[in-house]
Structure formats: structure tokens, C-alpha cells
N, CA, C and O atoms as a GROMACS GRO file, in nm:
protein
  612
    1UNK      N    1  18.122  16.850  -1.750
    1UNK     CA    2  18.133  16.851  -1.610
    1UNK      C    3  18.118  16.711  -1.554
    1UNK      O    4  18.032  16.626  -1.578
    2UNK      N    5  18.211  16.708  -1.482
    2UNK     CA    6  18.187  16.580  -1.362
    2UNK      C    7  18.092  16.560  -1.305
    2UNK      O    8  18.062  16.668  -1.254
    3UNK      N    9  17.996  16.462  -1.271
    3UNK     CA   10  17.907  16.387  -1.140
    3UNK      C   11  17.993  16.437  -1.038
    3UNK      O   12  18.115  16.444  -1.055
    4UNK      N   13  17.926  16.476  -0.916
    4UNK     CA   14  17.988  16.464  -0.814
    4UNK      C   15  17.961  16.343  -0.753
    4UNK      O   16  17.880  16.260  -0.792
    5UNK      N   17  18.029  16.336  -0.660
    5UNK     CA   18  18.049  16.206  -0.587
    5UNK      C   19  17.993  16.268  -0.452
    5UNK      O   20  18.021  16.372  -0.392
    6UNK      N   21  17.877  16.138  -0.420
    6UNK     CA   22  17.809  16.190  -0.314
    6UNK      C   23  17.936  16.090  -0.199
    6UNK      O   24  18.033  16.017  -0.218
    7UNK      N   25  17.867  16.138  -0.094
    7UNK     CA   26  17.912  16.095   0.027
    7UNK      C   27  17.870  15.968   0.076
    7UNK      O   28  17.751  15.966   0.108
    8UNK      N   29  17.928  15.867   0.090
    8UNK     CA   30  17.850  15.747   0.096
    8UNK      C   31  17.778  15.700   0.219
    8UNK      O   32  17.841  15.692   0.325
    9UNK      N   33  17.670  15.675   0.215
    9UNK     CA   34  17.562  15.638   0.339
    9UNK      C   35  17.591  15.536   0.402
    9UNK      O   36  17.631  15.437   0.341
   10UNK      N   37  17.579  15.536   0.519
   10UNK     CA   38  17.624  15.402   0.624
   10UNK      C   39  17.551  15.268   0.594
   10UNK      O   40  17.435  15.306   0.578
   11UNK      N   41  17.552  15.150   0.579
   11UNK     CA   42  17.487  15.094   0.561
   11UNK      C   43  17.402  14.985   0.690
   11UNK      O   44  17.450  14.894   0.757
   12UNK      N   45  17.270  15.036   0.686
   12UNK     CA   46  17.236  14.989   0.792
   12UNK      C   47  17.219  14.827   0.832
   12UNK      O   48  17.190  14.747   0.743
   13UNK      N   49  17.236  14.793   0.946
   13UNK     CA   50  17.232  14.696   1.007
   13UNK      C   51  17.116  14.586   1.024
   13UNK      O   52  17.060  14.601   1.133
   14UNK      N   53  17.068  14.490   0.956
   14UNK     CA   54  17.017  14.441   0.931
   14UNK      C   55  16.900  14.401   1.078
   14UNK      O   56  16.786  14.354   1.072
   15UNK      N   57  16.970  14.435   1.183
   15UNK     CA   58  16.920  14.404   1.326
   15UNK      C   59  16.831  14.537   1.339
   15UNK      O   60  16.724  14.550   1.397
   16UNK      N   61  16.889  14.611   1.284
   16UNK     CA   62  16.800  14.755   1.300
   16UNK      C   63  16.662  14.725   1.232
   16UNK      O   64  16.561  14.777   1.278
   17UNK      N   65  16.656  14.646   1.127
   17UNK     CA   66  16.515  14.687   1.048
   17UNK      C   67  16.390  14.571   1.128
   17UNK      O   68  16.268  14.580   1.120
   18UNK      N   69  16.459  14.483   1.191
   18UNK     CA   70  16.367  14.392   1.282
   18UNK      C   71  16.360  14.408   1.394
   18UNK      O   72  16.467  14.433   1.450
   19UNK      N   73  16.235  14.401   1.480
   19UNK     CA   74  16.248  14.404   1.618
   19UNK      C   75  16.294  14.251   1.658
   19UNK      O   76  16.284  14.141   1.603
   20UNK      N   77  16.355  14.305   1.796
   20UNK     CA   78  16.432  14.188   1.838
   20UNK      C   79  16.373  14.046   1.842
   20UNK      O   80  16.254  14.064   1.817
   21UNK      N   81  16.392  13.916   1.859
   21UNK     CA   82  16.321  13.794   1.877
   21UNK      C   83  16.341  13.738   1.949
   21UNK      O   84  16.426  13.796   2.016
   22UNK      N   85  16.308  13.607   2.010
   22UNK     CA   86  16.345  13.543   2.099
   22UNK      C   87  16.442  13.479   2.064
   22UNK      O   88  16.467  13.491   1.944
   23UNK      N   89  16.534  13.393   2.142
   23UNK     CA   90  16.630  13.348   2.062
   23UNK      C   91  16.629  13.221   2.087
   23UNK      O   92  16.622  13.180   2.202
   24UNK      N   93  16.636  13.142   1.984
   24UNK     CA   94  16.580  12.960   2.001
   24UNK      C   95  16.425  12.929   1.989
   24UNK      O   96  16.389  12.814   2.017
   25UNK      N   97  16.328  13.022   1.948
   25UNK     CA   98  16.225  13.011   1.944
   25UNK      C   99  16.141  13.011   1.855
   25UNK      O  100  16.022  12.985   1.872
   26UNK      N  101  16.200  13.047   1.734
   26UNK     CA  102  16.164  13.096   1.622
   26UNK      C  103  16.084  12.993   1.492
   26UNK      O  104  16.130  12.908   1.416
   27UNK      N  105  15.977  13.038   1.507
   27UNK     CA  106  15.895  12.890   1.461
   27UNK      C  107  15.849  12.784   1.518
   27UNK      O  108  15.820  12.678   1.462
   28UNK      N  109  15.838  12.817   1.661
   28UNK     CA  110  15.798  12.698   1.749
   28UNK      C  111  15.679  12.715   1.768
   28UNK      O  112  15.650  12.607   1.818
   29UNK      N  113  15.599  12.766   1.766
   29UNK     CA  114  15.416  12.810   1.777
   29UNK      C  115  15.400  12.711   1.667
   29UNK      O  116  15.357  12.602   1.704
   30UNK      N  117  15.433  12.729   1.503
   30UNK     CA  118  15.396  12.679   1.424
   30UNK      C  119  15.447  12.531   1.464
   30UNK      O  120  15.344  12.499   1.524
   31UNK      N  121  15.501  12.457   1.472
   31UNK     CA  122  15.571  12.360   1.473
   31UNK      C  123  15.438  12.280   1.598
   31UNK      O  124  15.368  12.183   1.567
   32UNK      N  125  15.432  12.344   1.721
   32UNK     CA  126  15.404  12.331   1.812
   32UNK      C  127  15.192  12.296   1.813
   32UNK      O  128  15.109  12.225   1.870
   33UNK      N  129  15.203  12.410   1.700
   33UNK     CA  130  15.017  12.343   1.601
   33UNK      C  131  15.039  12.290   1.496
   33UNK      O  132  14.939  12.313   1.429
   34UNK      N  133  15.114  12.228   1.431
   34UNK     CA  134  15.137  12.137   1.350
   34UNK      C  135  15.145  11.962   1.404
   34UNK      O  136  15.099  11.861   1.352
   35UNK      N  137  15.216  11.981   1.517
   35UNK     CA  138  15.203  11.875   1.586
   35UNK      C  139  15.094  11.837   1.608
   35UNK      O  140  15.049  11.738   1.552
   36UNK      N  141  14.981  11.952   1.749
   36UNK     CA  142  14.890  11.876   1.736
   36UNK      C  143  14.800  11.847   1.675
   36UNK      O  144  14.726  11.753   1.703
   37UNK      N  145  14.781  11.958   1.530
   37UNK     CA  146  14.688  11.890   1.430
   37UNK      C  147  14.715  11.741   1.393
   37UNK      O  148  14.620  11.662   1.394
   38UNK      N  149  14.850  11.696   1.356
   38UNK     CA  150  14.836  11.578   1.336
   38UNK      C  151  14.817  11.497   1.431
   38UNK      O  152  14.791  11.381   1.398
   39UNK      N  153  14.822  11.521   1.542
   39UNK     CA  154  14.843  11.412   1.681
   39UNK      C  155  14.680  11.353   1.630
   39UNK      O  156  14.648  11.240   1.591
   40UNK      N  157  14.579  11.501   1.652
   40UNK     CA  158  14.446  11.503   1.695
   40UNK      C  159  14.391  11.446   1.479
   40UNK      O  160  14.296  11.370   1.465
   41UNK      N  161  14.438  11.479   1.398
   41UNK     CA  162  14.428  11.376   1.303
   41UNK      C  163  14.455  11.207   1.342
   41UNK      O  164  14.369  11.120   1.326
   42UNK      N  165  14.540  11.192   1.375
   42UNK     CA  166  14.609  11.026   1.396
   42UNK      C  167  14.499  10.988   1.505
   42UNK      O  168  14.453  10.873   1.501
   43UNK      N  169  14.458  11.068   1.593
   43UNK     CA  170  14.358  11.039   1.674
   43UNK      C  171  14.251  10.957   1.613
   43UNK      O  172  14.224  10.837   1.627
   44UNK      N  173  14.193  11.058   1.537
   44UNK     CA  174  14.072  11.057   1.495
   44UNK      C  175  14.031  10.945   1.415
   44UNK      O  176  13.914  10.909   1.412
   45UNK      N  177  14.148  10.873   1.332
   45UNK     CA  178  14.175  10.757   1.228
   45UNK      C  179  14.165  10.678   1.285
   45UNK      O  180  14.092  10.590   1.240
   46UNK      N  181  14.223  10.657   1.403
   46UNK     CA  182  14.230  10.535   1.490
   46UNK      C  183  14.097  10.484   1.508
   46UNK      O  184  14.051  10.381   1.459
   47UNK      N  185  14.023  10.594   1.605
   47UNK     CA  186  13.914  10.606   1.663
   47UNK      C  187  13.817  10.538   1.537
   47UNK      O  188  13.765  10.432   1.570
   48UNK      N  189  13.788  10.582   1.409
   48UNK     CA  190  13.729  10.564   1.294
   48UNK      C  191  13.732  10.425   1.260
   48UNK      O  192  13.642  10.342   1.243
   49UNK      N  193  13.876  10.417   1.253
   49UNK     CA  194  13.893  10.269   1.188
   49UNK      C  195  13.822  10.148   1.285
   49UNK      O  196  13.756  10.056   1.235
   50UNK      N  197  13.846  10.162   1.451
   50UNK     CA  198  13.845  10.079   1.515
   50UNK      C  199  13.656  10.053   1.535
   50UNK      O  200  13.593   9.955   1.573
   51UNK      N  201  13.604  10.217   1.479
   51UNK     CA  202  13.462  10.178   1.476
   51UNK      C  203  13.418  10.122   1.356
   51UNK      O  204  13.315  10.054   1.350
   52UNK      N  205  13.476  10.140   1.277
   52UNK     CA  206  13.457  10.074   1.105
   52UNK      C  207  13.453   9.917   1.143
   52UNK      O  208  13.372   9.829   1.114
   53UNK      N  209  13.558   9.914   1.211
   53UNK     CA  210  13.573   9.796   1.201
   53UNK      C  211  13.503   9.667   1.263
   53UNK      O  212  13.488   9.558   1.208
   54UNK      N  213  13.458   9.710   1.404
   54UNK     CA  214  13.381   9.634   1.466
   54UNK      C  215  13.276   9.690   1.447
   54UNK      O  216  13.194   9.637   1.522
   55UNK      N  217  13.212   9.799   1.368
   55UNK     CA  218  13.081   9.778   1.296
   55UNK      C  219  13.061   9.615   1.172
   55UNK      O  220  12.969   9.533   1.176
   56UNK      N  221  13.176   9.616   1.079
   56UNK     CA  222  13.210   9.535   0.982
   56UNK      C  223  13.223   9.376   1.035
   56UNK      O  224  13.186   9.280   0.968
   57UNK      N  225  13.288   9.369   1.181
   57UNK     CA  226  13.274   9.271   1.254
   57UNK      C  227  13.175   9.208   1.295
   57UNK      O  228  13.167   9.085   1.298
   58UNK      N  229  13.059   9.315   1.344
   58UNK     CA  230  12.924   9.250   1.397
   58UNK      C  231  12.848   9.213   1.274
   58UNK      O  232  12.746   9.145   1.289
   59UNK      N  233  12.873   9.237   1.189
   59UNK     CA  234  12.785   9.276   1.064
   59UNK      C  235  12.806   9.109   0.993
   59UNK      O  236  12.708   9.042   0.963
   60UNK      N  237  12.936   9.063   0.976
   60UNK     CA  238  13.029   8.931   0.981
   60UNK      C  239  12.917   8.808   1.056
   60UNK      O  240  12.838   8.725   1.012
   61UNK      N  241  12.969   8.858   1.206
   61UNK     CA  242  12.871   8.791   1.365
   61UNK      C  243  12.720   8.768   1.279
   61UNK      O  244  12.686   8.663   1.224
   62UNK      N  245  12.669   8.851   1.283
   62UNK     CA  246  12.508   8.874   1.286
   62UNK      C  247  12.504   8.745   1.121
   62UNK      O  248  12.433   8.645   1.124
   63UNK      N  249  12.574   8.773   1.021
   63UNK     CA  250  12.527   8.645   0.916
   63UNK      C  251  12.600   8.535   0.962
   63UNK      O  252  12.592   8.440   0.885
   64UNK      N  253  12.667   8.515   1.059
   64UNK     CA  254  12.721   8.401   1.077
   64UNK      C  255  12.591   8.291   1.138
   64UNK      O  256  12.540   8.190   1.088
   65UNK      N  257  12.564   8.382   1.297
   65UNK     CA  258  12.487   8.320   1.385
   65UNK      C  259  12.360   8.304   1.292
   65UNK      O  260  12.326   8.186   1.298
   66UNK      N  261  12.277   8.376   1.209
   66UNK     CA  262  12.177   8.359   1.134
   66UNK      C  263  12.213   8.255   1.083
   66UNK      O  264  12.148   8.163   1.134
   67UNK      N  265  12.306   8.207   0.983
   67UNK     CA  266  12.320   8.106   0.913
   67UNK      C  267  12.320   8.004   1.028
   67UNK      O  268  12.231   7.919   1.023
   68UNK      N  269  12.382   8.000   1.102
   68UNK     CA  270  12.437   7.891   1.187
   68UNK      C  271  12.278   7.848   1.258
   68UNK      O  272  12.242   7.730   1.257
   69UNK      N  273  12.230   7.909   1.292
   69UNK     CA  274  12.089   7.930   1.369
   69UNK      C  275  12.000   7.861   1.231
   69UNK      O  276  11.955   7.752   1.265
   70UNK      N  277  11.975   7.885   1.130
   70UNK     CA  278  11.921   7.851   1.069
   70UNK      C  279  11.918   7.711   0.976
   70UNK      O  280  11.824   7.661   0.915
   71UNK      N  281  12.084   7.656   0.989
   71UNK     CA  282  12.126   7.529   0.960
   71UNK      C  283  12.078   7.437   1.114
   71UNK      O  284  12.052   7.317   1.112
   72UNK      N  285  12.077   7.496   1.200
   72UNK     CA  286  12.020   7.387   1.305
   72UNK      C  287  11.849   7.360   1.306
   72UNK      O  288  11.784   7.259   1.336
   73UNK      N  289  11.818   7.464   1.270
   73UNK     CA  290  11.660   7.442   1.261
   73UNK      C  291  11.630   7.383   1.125
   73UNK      O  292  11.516   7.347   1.096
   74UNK      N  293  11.728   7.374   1.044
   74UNK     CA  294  11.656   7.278   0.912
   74UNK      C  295  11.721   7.124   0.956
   74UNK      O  296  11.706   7.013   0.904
   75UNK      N  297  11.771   7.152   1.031
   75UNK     CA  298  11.790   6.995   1.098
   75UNK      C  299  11.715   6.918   1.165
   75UNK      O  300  11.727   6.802   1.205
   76UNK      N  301  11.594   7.036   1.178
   76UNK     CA  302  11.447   6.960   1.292
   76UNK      C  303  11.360   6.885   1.164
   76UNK      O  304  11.241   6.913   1.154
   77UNK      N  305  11.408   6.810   1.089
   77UNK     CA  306  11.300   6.764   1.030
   77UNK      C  307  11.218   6.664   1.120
   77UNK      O  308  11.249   6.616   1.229
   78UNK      N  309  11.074   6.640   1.026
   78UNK     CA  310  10.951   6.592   1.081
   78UNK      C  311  11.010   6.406   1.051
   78UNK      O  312  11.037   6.354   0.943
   79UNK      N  313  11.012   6.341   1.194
   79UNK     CA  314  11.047   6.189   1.181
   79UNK      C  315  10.973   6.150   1.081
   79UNK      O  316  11.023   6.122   0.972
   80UNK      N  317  10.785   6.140   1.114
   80UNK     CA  318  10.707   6.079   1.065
   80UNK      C  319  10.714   6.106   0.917
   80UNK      O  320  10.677   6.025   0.832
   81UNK      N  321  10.756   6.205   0.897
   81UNK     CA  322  10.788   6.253   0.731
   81UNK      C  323  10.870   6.184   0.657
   81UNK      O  324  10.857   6.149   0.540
   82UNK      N  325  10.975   6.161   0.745
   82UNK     CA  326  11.127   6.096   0.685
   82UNK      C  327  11.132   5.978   0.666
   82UNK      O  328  11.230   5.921   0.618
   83UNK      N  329  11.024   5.922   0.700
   83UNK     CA  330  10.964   5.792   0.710
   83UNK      C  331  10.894   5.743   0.603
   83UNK      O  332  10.939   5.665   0.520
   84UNK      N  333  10.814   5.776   0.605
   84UNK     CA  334  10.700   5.760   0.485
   84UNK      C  335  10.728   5.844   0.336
   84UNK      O  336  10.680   5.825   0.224
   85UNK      N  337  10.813   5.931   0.380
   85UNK     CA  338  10.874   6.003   0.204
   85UNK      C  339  10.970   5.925   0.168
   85UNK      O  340  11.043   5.860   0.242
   86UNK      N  341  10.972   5.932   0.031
   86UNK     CA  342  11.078   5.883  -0.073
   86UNK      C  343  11.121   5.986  -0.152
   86UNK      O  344  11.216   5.954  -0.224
   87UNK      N  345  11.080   6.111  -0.164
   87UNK     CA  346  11.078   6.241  -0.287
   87UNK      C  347  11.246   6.274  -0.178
   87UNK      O  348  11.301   6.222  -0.081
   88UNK      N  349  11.276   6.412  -0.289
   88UNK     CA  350  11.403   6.525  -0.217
   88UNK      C  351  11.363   6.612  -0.148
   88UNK      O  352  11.441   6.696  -0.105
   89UNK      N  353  11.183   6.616  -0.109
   89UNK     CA  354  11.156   6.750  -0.048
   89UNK      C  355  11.151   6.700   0.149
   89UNK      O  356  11.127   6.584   0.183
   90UNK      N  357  11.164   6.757   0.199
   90UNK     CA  358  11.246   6.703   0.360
   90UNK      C  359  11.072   6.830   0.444
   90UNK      O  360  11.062   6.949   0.417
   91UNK      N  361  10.978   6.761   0.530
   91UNK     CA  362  10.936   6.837   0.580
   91UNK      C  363  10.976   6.890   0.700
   91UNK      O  364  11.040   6.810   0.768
   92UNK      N  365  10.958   7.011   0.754
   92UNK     CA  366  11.049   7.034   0.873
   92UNK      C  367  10.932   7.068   0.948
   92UNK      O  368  10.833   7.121   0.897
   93UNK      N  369  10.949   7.024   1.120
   93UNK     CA  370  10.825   7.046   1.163
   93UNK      C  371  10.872   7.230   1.205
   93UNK      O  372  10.988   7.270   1.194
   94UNK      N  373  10.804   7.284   1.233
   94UNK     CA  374  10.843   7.421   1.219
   94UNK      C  375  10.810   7.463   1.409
   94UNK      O  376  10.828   7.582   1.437
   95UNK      N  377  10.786   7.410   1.475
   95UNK     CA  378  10.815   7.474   1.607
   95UNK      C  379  10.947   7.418   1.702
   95UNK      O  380  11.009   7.470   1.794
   96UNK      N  381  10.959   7.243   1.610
   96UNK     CA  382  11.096   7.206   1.664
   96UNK      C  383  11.210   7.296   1.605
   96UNK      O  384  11.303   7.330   1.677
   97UNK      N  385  11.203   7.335   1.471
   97UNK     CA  386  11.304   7.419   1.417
   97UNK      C  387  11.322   7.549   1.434
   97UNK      O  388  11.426   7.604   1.398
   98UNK      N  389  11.235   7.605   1.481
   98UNK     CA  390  11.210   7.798   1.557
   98UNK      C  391  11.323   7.724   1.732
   98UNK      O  392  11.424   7.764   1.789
   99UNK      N  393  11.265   7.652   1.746
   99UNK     CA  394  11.315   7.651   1.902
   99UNK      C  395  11.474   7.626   1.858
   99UNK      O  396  11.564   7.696   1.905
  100UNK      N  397  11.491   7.547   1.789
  100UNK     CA  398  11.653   7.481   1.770
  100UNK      C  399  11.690   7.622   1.709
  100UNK      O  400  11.789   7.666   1.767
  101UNK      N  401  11.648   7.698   1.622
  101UNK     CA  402  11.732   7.800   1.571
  101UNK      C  403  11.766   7.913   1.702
  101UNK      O  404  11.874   7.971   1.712
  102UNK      N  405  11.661   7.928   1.790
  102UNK     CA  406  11.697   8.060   1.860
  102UNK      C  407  11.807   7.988   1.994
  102UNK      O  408  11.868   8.068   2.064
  103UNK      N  409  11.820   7.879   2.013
  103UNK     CA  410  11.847   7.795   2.082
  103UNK      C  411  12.022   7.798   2.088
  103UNK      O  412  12.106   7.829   2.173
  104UNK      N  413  12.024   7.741   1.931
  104UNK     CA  414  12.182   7.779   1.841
  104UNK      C  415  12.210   7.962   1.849
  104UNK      O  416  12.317   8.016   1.873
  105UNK      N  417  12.088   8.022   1.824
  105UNK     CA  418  12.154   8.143   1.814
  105UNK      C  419  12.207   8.203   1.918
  105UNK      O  420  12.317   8.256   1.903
  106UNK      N  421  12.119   8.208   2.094
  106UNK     CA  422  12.197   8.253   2.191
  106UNK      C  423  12.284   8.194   2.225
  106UNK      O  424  12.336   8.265   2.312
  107UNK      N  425  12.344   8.101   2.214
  107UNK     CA  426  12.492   8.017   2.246
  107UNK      C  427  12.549   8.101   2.145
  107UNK      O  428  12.653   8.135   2.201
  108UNK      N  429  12.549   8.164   2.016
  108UNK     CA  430  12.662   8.166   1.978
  108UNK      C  431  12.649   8.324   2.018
  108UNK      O  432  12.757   8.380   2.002
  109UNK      N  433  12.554   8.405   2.063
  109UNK     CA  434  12.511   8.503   2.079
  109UNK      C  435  12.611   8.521   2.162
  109UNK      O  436  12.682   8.619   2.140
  110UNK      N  437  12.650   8.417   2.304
  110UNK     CA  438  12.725   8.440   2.431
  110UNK      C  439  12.867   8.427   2.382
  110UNK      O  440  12.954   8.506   2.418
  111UNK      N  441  12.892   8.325   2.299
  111UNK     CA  442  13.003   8.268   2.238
  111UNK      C  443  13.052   8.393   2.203
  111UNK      O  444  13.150   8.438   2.263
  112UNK      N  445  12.979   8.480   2.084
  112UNK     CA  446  13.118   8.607   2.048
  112UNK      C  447  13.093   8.726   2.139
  112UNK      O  448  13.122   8.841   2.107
  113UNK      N  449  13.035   8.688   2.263
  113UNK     CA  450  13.013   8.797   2.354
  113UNK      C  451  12.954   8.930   2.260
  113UNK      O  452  13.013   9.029   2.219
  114UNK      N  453  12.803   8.884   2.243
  114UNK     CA  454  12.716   8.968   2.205
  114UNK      C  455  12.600   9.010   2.225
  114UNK      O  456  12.536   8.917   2.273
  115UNK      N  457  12.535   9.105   2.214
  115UNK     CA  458  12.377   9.134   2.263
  115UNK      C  459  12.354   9.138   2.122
  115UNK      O  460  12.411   9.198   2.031
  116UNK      N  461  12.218   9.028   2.126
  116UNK     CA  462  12.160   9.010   2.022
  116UNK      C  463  12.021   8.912   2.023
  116UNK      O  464  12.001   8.813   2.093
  117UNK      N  465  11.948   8.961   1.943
  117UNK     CA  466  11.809   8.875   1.958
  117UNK      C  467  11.805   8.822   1.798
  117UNK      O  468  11.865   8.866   1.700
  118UNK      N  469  11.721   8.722   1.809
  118UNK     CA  470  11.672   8.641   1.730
  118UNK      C  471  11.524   8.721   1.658
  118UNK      O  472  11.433   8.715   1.741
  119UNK      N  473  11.485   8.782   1.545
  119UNK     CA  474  11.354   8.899   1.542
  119UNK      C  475  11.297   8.775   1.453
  119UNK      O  476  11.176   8.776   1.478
  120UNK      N  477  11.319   8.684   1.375
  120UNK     CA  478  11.223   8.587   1.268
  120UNK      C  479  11.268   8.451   1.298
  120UNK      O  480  11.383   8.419   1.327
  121UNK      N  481  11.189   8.390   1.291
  121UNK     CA  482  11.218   8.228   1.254
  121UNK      C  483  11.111   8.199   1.104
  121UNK      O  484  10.994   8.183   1.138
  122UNK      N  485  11.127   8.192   0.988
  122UNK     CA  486  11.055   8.169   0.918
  122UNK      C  487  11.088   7.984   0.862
  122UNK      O  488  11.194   7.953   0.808
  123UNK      N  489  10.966   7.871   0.891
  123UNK     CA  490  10.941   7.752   0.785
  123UNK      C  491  10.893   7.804   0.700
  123UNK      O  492  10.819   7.902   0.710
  124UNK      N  493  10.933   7.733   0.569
  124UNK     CA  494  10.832   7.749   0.460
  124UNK      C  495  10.877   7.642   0.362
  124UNK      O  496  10.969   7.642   0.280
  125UNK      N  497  10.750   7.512   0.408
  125UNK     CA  498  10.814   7.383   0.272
  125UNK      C  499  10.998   7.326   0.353
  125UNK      O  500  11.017   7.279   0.465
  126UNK      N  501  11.061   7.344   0.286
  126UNK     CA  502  11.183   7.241   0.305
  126UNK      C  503  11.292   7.327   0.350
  126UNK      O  504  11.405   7.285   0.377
  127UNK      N  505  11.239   7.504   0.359
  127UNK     CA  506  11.353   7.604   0.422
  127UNK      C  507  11.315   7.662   0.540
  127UNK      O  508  11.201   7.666   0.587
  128UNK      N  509  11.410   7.703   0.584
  128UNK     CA  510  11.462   7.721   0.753
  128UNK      C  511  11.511   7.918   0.699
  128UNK      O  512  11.627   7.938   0.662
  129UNK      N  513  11.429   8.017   0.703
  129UNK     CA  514  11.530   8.180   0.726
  129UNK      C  515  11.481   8.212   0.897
  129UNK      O  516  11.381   8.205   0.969
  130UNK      N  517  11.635   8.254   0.903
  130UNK     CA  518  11.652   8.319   1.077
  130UNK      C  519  11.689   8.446   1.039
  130UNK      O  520  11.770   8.469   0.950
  131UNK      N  521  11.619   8.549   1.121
  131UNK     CA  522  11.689   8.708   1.116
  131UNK      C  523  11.740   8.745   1.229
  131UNK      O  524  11.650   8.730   1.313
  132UNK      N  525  11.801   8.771   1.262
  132UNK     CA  526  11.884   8.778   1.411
  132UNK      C  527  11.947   8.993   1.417
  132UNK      O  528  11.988   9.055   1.319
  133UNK      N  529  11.936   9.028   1.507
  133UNK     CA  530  11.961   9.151   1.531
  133UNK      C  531  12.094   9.180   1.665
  133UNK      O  532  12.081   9.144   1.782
  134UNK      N  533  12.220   9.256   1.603
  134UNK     CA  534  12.343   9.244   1.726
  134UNK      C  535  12.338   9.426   1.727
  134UNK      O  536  12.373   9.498   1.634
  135UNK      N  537  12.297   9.459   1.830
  135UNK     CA  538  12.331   9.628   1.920
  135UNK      C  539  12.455   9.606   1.987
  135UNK      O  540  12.463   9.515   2.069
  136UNK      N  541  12.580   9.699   1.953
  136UNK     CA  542  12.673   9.755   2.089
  136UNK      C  543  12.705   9.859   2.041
  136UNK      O  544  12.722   9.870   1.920
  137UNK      N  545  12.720   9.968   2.131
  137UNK     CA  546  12.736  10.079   2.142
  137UNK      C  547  12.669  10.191   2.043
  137UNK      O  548  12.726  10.278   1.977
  138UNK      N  549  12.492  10.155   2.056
  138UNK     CA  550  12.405  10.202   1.981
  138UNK      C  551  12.421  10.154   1.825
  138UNK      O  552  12.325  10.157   1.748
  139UNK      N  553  12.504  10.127   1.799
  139UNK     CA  554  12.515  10.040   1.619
  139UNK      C  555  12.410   9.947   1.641
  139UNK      O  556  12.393   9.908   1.757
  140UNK      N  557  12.315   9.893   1.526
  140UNK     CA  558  12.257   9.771   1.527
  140UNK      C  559  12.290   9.745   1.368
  140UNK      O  560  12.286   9.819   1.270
  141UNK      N  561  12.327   9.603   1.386
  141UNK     CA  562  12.338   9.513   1.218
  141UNK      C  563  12.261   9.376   1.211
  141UNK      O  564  12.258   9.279   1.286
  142UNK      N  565  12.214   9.398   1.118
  142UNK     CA  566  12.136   9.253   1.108
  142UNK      C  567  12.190   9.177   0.986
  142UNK      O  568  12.229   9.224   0.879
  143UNK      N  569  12.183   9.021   1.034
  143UNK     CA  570  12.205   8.964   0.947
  143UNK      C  571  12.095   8.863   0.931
  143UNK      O  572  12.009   8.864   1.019
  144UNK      N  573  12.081   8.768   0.825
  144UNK     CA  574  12.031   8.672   0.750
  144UNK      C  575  12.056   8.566   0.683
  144UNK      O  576  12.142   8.562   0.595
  145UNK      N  577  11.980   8.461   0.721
  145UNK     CA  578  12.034   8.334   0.675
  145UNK      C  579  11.946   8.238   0.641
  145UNK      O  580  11.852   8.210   0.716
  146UNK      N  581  11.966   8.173   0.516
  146UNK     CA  582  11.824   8.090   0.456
  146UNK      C  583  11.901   7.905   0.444
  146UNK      O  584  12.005   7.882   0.384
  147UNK      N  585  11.847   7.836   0.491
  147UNK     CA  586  11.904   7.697   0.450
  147UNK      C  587  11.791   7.606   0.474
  147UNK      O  588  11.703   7.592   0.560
  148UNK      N  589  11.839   7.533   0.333
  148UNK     CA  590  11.716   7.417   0.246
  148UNK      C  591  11.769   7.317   0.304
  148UNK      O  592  11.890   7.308   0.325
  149UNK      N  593  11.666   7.209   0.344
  149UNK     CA  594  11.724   7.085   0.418
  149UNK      C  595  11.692   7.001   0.311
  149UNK      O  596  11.609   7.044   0.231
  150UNK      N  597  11.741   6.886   0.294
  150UNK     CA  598  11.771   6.799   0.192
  150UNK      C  599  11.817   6.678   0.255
  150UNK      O  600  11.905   6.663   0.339
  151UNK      N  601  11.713   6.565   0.178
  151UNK     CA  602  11.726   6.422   0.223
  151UNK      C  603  11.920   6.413   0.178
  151UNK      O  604  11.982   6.490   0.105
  152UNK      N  605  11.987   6.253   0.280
  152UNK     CA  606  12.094   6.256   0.262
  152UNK      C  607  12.096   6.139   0.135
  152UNK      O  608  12.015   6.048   0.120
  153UNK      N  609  12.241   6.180   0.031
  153UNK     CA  610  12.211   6.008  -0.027
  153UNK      C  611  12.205   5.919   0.028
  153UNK      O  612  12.184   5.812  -0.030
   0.00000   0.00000   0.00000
């Protein structure tokens, strides 16, 4: 015996099995938070970097002015010293060199347009260390700077 042959079924319309959509719209929600995740990513990098960076900047500032602050105060050596010595060891009088270091330091303090204090002046023998402290925008970095004064040839 033969198969019969069924009757063949309509084949439905592909529009039938979906409800309707908008038209031109399709995937724009996603597209539309994709954007601003990255917008509000690219944001955020910016924002990061630019604090990285002028954290890394003051941080730069703060050993500069220390050093710099601290090469002027080993420059206060004691006359009467420089006089009567013949050795390599250089005495520094130590209140002319506290004053010359904090002296150098707020000039350069104003110079890179900074808030910053001077927290040490340490003499000791023939060296000059300055510790100097720079705050903006609640960050604080300190830097440090040690320099030996030494007769010239």
C-alpha cells in the first residue's frame, strides 16, 4: 500500500511568530548604554590620569624646592670658619642657613604656585636637610633634600 499524501500546510509567515517592532529602532537601547558606559569610562580616565598626575607633579615640586632650599642654606657658611680652616669640612652657621633655606623655599613655593610649608631645617657638621610639605586639593607630598657644602678648589 501507498503513503497517503497528506494535504500540505500553509506555511506560516514569519511576521506572525513575532510581535510587531518598531521600525528603525531596533537595538538602539543597547547601543544607546553602550555609549554611555564608555562616555562615563573615558570620563573617569581622564579625571584619574589628570589626578595621577599632578599628584606625581607636586611630588617632583616638593624634592625640587627641598633640594633647592637646602643648597641655599649650605651656602650660609660660617665667614670666621672659612677663614681660619684649611681642612674640606665647611662649618655652616645654622640659623643663617634655616633662614636662607625657608627663604629659597617660599619663593619657589610662589614660583610653582603652591601651598606649602617648610616642616625641618636640619645643620649637622657640613650638611644642610630641608623637609618641605605641598597640600592641594587635600593631597599632601613631601619631599626631601640633603646637601654637603664643600670648600671650593
Amino acid at each position: 500500500m501507498r503513503p497517503r499524501r497528506s494535504a500540505r500546510l500553509p506555511v506560516p509567515d514569519v511576521r506572525d511568530r513575532h510581535p510587531p517592532r518598531l521600525d528603525g529602532t531596533q537595538g538602539s537601547g543597547l547601543v544607546a548604554a553602550v555609549t554611555l558606559i564608555f562616555a562615563f569610562t573615558f570620563l573617569g580616565l581622564v579625571w584619574l590620569a589628570r589626578d595621577v598626575d599632578r599628584g606625581v607633579s607636586n611630588r617632583s615640586a616638593a624634592q625640587s624646592i627641598a633640594f633647592q632650599a637646602a643648597r641655599s642654606g649650605a651656602q650660609s657658611a660660617s665667614i670666621p670658619d672659612l677663614r681660619r680652616q684649611r681642612g674640606d669640612t665647611v662649618a655652616i652657621d645654622a640659623e643663617r642657613a634655616a633662614s636662607a633655606a625657608r627663604l629659597t623655599a617660599a619663593e619657589l613655593f610662589a614660583s610653582y604656585e603652591l601651598r606649602g610649608l617648610v616642616t625641618s631645617v636640619v645643620v649637622r657638621g657640613d650638611r644642610v636637610s630641608v623637609t618641605v610639605r605641598v597640600t592641594e586639593n587635600g593631597v599632601t607630598v613631601t619631599g626631601a633634600g640633603t646637601v654637603r657644602a664643600e670648600r671650593a678648589p
